[in-house]
C-alpha positions as CSV (number, residue, x, y, z in Angstrom):
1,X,77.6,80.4,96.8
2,X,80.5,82.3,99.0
3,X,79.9,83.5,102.2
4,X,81.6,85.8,103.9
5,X,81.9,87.8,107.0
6,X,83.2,91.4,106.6
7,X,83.1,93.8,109.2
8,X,80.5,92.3,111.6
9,X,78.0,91.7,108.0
10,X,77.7,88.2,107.2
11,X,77.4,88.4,103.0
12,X,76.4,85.4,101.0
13,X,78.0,86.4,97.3
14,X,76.1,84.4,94.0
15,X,80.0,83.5,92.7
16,X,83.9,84.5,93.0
17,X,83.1,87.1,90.3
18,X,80.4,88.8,91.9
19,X,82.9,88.6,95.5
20,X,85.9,90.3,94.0
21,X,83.6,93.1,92.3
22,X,82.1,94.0,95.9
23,X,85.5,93.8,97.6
24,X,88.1,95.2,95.1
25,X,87.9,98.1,97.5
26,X,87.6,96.4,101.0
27,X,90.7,95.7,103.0
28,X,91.7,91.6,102.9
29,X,91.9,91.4,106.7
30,X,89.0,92.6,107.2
31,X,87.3,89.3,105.5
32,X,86.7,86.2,107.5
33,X,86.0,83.0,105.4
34,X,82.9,81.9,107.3
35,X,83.3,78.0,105.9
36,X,86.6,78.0,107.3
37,X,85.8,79.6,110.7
38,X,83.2,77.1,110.9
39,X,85.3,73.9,110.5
């Protein structure tokens, strides 16, 4: 399971896959790795 913050949404992606399907179109900075931003 990924999680990910994107533009104020927190989203919780199934796998990698499924993540780089959603954000092919969404700009990279716009992402925030939540499991990092937690540490």
């Amino acid at each position: 399971m990924i999680v990910r913050r994107i533009k104020g949404m927190t989203i919780i992606f199934p796998s990698e896959e499924a993540m780089k399907e959603v954000l092919d179109d969404t700009e990279i900075e716009d992402i925030i790795d939540v499991n990092k931003e937690s540490n």
